[in-house]
Structure formats: structure tokens, C-alpha cells
C-alpha positions, -999 to +999 in steps of 0.1 A: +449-169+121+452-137+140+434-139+172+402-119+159+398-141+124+378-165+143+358-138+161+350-119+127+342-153+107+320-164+133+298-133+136+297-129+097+285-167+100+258-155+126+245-124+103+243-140+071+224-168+090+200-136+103+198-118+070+183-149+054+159-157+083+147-119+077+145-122+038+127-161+043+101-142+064+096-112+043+090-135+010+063-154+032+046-122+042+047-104+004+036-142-010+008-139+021-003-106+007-002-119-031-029-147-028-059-147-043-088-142-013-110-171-007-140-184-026-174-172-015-187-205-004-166-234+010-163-265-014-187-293-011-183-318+020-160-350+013-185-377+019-172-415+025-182-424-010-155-431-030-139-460-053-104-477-047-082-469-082-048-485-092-030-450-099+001-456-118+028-433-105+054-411-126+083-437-118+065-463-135+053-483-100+013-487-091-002-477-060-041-479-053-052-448-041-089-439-027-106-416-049-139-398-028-166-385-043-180-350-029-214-350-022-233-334-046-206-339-070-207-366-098-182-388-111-179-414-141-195-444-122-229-420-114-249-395-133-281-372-120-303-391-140-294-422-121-284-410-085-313-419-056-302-382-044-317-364-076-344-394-090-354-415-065-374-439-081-407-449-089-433-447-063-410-428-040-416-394-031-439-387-061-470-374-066-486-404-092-500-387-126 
């Protein structure tokens, strides 16, 4: 090698390493700019009610995995009609008649 090859190879190495720090943050600010804004009201607290599942996994193995329910959410193991939060019951809370 000539005596400025190494020079020249090692500050092409440094600016191509630059140029795609620049374009890496200019794709994070234009995808940034391109979501959607945020929903009006946040989502609905994760309470500590939950169920375990067996989840099988897309390589063919099992894991359980803990499923919460969000409160005033409903899933397949409670309905409205049976929840204490929406019916509580007879003789609670009701006016008799």
C-alpha cells in the first residue's frame, strides 16, 4: 500500500460509519412524526386478576403464560351478568321490590 491507502480507507471507514448514524436517526425522527397520536383516554388499569394458560409456542414447545384481566374488562371465564362488580347479588345493595 502507498503510505496514504491506510489513511484514506480508514476515514472512508469513519464516514460511512457517520452517514449511517445520520440516516438511523433521521428514519427515527420521520417514523416519530408518522405515528398515530394517542388515544383520548388511557386503557383500563391491569388489575392482578388473571388465569395461568398453557400457551403453545410457534416452535411447537408449551410455556404457561399469565393472562390478566383488565378491570372492567371481561374475559371467557366472567360475564356482566355474573360479575359481583356489575350484579352483586341478592340482598346486597338493593332496594327490595
Amino acid at each position: 500500500m502507498r503510505s496514504g491507502t491506510a489513511g484514506f480507507l480508514v476515514g472512508a471507514a469513519l464516514l460511512t460509519l457517520l452517514a449511517l448514524a445520520l440516516a438511523t436517526v433521521a428514519f427515527g425522527v420521520v417514523a416519530t412524526l408518522r405515528m398515530p397520536p394517542p388515544p383520548d383516554e388511557p386503557p383500563p388499569p391491569i388489575t392482578r386478576h388473571g388465569r395461568w394458560e398453557l400457551r403453545r409456542l410457534p416452535d411447537g414447545t408449551h410455556e404457561y403464560a399469565w393472562i390478566a384481566r383488565q378491570a372492567g374488562r371481561f374475559g371467557p371465564e366472567t360475564s356482566p351478568e355474573t360479575s359481583p362488580e356489575t350484579n352483586p347479588g341478592p340482598g346486597r345493595h338493593r332496594i327490595p321490590g
